[in-house]
N, C-alpha and C positions, 0 to 999 in steps of 0.2 A: 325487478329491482334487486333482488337477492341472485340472481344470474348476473346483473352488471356489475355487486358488489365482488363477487368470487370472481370474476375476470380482471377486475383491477386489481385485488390483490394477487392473483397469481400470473401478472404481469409485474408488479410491481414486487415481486420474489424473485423472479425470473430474473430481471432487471440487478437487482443484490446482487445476485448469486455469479454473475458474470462481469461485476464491478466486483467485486471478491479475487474472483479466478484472476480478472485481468491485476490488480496488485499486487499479488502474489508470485505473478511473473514478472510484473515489474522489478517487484524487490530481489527479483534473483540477478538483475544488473546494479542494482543501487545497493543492495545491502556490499560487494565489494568493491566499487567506489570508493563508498564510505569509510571501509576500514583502511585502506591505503592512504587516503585523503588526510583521516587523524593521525593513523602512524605516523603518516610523515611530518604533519603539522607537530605532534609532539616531538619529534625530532630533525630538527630543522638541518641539521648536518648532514639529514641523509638525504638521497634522492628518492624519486617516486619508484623508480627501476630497484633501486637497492631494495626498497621497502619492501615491495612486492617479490622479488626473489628470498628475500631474509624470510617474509612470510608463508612461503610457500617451502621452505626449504626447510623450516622450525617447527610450522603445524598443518604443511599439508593445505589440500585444497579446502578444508573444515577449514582453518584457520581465516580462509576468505568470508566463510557465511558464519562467524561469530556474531551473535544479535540477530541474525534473520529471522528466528518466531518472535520476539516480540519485535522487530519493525514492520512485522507485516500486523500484526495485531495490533499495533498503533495504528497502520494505515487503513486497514479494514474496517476498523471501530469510528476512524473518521469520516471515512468514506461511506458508511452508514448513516450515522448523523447529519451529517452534511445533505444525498440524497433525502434522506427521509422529510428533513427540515424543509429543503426545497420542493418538493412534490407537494409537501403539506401546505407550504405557501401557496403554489402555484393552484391548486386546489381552493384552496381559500378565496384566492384573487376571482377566479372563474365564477364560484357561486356567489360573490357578493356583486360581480358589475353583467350577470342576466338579466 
């Protein structure tokens, strides 16, 4: 019993740890999207091309991952809760219809 509980949880670590990684990569595409997407939206007069050379041209490639540690820290911490909540259901579900 204490062998199948330590396997669960060091699967269910494992499992985090590479829904983590995998976010964190994600957000290296979505965080500039994102900031191209608002620039432009708050300025409607420009275009997406303008934006993104204005941007690149004023703060450099930093200027694209402005917000990347806390986007990924939003997405991580949901991404957390979210697993964890589901596991715990799924879990639940299991032991109550043996």
């Amino acid at each position: 019993m204490i062998l199948n509980t330590y396997l669960v949880r060091q699967a269910l670590f494992s499992q985090l740890h590479m829904l983590s990684n995998s976010y964190r990569v994600a957000c290296l595409i979505r965080v500039p999207t994102e900031v191209i997407k608002q620039r432009t939206q708050a300025s409607p007069s420009s275009s997406t091309r303008s934006v993104l050379l204005a941007t690149l041209r004023e703060e450099g490639v930093r200027g694209l991952y402005r917000g990347y540690g806390s986007t990924v820290l939003r997405e991580v911490g949901f991404i957390h809760s979210f697993f964890l909540f589901n596991s715990l259901t799924l879990h639940t579900a299991l032991c109550h219809f043996k």
